[in-house]
Backbone as ProteinMPNN parsed JSONL, in Angstrom:
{"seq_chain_A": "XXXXXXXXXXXXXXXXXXXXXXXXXXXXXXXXXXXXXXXXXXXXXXXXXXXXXXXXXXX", "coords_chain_A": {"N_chain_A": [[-15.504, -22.775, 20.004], [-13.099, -21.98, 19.025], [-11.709, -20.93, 20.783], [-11.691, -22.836, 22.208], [-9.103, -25.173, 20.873], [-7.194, -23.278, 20.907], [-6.891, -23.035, 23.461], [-6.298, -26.019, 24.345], [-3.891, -26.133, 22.606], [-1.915, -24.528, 23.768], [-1.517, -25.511, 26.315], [-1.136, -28.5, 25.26], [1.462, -27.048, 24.678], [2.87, -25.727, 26.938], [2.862, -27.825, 28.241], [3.967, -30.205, 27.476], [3.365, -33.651, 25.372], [4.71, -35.945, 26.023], [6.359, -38.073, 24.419], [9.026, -37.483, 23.716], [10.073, -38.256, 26.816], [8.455, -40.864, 26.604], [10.34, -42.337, 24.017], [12.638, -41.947, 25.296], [12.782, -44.325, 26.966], [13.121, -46.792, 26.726], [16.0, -46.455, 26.511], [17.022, -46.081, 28.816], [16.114, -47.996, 30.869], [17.308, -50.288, 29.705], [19.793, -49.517, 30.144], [19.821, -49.284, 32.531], [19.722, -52.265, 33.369], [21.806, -53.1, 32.028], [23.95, -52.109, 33.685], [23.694, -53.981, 35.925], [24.72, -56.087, 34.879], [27.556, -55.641, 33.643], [30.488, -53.293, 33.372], [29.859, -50.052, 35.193], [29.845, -47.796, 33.182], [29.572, -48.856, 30.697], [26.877, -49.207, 30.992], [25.638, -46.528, 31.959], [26.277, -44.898, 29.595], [24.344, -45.822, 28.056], [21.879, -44.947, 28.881], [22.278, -42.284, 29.221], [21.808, -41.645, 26.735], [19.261, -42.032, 26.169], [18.845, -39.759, 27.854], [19.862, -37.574, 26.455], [17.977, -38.059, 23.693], [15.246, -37.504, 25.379], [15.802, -34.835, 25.852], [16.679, -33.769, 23.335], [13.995, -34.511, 21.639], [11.175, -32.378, 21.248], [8.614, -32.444, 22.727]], "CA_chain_A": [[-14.688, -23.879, 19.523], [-11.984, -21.565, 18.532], [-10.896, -21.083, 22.244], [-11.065, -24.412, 23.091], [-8.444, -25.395, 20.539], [-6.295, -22.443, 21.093], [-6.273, -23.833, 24.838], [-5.366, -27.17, 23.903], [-2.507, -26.037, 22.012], [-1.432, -24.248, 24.93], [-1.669, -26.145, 27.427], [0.351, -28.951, 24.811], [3.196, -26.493, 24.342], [3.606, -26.065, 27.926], [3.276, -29.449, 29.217], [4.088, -31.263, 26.266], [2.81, -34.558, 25.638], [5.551, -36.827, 26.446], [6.552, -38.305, 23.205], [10.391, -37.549, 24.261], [10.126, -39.432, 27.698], [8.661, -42.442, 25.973], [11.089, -42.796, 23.235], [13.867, -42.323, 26.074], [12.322, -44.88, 28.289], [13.813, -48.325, 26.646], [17.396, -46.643, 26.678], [17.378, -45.447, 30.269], [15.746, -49.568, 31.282], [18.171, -50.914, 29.457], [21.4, -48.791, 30.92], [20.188, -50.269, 34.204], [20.016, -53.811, 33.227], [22.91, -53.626, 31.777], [24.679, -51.605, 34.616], [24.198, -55.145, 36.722], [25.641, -56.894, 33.854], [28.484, -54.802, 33.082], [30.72, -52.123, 34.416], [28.673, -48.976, 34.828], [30.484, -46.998, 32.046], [28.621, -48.671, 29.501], [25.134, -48.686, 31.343], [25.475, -45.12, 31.876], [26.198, -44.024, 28.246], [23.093, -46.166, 27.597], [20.886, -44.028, 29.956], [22.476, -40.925, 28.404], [21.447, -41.711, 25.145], [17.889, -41.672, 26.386], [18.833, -38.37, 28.051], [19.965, -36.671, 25.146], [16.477, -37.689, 23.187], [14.243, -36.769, 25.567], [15.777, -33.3, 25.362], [16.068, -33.062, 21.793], [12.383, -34.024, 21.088], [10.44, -31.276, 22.322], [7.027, -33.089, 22.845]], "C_chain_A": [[-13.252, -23.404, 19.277], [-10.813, -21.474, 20.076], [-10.766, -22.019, 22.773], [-9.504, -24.981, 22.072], [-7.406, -24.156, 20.49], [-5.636, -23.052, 22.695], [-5.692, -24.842, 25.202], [-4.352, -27.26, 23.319], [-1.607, -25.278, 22.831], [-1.067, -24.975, 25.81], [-0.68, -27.551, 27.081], [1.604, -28.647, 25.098], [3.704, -26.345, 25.534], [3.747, -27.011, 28.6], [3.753, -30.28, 28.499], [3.595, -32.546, 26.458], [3.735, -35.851, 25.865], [6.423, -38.122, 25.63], [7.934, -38.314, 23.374], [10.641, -38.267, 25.608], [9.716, -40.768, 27.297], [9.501, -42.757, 25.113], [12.37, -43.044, 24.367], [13.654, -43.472, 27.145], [13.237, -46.393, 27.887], [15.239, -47.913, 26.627], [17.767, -46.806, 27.94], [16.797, -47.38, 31.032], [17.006, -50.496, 30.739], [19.488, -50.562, 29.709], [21.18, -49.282, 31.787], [19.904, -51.899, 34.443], [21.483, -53.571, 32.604], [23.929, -53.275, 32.805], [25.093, -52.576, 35.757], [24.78, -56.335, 36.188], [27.242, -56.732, 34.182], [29.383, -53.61, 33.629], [29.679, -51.028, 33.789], [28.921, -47.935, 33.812], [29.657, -47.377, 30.593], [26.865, -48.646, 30.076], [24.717, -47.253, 31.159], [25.574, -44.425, 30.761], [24.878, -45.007, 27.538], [21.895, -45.335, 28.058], [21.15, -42.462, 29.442], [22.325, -40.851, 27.618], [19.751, -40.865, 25.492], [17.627, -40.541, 27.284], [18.892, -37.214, 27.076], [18.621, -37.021, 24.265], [15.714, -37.687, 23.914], [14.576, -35.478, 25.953], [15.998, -32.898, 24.32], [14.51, -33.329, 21.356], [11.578, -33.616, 22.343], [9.146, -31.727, 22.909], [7.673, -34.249, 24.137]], "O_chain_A": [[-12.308, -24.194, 19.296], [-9.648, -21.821, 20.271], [-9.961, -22.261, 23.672], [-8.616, -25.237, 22.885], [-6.592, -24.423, 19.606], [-4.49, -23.37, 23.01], [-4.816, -24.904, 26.064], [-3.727, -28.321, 23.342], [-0.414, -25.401, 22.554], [0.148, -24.932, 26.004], [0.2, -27.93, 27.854], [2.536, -29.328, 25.527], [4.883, -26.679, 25.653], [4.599, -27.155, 29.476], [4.016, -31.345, 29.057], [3.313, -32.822, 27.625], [3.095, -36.902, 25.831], [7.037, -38.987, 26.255], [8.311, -39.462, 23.138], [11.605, -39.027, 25.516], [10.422, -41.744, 27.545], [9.676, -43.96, 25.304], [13.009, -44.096, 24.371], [14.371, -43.49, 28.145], [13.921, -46.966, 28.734], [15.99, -48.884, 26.719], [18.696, -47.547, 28.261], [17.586, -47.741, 31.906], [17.542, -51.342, 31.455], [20.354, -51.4, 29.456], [22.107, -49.932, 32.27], [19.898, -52.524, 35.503], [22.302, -54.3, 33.163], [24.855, -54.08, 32.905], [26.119, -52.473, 36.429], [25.213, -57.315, 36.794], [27.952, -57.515, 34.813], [28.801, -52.916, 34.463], [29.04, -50.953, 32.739], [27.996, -47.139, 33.654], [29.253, -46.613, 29.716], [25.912, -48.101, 29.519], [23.788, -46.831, 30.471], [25.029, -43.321, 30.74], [24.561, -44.731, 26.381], [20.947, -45.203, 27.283], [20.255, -41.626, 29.321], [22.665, -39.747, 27.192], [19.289, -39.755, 25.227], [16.466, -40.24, 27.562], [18.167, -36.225, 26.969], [18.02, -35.962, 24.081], [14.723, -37.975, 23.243], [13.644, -34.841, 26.445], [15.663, -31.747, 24.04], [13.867, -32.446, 20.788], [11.361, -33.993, 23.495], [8.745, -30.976, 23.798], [6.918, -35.061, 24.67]]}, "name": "protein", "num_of_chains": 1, "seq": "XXXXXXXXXXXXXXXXXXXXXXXXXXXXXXXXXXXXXXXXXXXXXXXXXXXXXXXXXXX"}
């Protein structure tokens, strides 16, 4: 039991569980709706938002 949860916490830390791509997912949808709105200057710092948190949270 002890190696199975050592492996699962492995196998987490290098794949992570994706917890930072879903939180970035409604900025980066909504930079490209708005990008056919709008000039692309503000779509794109909408989409970079949700770049910058899914590389600050590590998961």
């Amino acid at each position: 039991m002890k190696k199975f949860i050592v492996m699962l916490f492995v196998l987490i830390f290098f794949t992570g569980c994706g917890i930072g791509s879903l939180a970035a997912v409604p900025f980066k949808v909504t930079g490209a709706v708005v990008n056919v709105v709008t000039p692309d200057v503000v779509g794109d710092t909408i989409s970079k938002t949700g770049d910058v948190i899914e590389e600050t949270i590590p998961f």
